[in-house]
One Martini backbone bead per residue (centre of mass of N, CA, C, O) as a GRO file, in nm:
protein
  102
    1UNK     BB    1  -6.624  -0.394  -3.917
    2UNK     BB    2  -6.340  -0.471  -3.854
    3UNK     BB    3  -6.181  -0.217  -3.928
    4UNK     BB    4  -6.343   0.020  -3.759
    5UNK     BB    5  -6.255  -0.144  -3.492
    6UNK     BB    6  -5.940  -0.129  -3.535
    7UNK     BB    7  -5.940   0.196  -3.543
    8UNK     BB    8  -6.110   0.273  -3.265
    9UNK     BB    9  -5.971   0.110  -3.019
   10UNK     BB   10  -5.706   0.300  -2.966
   11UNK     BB   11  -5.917   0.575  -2.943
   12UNK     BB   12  -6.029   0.451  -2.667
   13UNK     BB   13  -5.804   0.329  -2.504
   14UNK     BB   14  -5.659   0.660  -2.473
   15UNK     BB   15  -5.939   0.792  -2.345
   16UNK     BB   16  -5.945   0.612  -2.101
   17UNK     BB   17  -5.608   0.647  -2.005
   18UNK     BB   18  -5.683   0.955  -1.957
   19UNK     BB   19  -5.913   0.917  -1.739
   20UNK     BB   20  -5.703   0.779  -1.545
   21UNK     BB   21  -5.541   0.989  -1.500
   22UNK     BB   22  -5.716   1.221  -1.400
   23UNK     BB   23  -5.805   1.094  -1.160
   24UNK     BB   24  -5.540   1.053  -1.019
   25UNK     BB   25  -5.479   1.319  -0.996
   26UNK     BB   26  -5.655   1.444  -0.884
   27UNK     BB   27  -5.592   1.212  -0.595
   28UNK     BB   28  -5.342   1.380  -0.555
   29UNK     BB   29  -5.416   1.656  -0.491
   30UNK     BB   30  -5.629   1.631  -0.261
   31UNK     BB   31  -5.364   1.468  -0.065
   32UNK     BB   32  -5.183   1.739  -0.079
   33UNK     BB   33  -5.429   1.952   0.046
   34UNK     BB   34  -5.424   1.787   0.315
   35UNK     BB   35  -5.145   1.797   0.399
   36UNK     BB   36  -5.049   2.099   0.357
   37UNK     BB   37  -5.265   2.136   0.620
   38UNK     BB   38  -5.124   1.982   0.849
   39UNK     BB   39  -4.873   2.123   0.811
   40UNK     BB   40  -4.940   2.397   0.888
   41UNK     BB   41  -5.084   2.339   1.153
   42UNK     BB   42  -4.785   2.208   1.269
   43UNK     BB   43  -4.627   2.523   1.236
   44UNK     BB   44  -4.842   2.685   1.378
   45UNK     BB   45  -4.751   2.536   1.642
   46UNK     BB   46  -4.455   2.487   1.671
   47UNK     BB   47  -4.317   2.244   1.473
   48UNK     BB   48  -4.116   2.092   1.361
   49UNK     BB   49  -4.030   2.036   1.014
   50UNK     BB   50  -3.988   1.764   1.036
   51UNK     BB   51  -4.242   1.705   1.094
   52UNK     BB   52  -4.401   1.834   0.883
   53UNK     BB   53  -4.305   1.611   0.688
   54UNK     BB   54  -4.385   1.363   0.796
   55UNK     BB   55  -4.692   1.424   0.786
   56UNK     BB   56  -4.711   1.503   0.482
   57UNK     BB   57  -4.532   1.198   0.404
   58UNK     BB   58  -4.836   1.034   0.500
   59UNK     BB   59  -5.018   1.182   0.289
   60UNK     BB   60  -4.788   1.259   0.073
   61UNK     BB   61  -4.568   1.084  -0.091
   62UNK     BB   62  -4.304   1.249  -0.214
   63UNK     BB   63  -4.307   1.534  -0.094
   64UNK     BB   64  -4.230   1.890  -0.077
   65UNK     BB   65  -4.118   2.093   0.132
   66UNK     BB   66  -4.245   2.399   0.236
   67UNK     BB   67  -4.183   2.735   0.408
   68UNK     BB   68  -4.358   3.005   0.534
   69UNK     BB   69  -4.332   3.389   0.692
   70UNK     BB   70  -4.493   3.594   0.904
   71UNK     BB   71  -4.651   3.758   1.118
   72UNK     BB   72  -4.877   3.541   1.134
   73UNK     BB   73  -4.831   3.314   0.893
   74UNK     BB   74  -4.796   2.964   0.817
   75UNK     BB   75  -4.688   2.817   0.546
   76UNK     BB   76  -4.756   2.500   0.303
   77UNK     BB   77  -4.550   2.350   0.025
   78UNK     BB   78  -4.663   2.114  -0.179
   79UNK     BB   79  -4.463   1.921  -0.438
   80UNK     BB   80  -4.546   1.682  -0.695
   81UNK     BB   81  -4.585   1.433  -0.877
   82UNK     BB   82  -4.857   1.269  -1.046
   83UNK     BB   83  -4.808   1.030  -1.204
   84UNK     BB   84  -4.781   0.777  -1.443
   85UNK     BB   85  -4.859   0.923  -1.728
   86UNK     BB   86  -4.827   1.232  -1.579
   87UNK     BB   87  -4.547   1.270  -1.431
   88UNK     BB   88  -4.482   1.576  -1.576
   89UNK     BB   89  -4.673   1.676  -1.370
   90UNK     BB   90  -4.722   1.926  -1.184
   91UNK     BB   91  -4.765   1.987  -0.814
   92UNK     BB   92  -4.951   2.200  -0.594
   93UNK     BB   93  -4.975   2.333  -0.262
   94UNK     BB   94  -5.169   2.562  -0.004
   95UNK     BB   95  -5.137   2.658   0.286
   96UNK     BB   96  -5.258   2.845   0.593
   97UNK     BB   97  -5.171   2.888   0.936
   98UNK     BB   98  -5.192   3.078   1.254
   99UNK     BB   99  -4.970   3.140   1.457
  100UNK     BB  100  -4.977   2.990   1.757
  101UNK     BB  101  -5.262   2.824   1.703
  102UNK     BB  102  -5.536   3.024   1.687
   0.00000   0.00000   0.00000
């Protein structure tokens, strides 16, 4: 039973460490598109970008701020990567709020 258990142990471990990590992202996206959101409707009432990124930046640290704007709505861009064992999967949100606070 020896043999077999420490066979199994490194890809259990693995398994786990995948797990926690897949968490982590999930938990990681969630906070990108609280913040994403909070950015558009922050630059669609007409307060600079700069605001917009501190908004961002203390819901999402770390993420990169873009918008975007047209005739009606302002959007806001943000991407960060995933952090942890993931870290090179690149995250990204988006949300649009119309301009003007409307």
């Amino acid at each position: 039973m020896t043999a077999e258990f420490a066979v199994a142990l490194p890809a259990i471990a693995l398994v786990l460490a995948l797990s926690m990590a897949a968490v982590q992202v999930a938990a990681v996206q969630v906070a990108l598109a609280d913040a994403a959101a909070d950015a558009a409707r922050s630059l669609g009432r007409g307060e600079a970008a700069g605001d917009a990124a501190a908004i961002a930046a203390r819901n999402a640290p770390g993420a990169r701020l873009s918008a975007s704007t047209d005739d009606r709505f302002v959007c806001a861009t943000l991407t960060r990567g995933a952090g942890g064992l993931l870290a090179a999967v690149e995250l990204r949100a988006v949300s649009c709020a119309l301009r003007g606070g409307l």
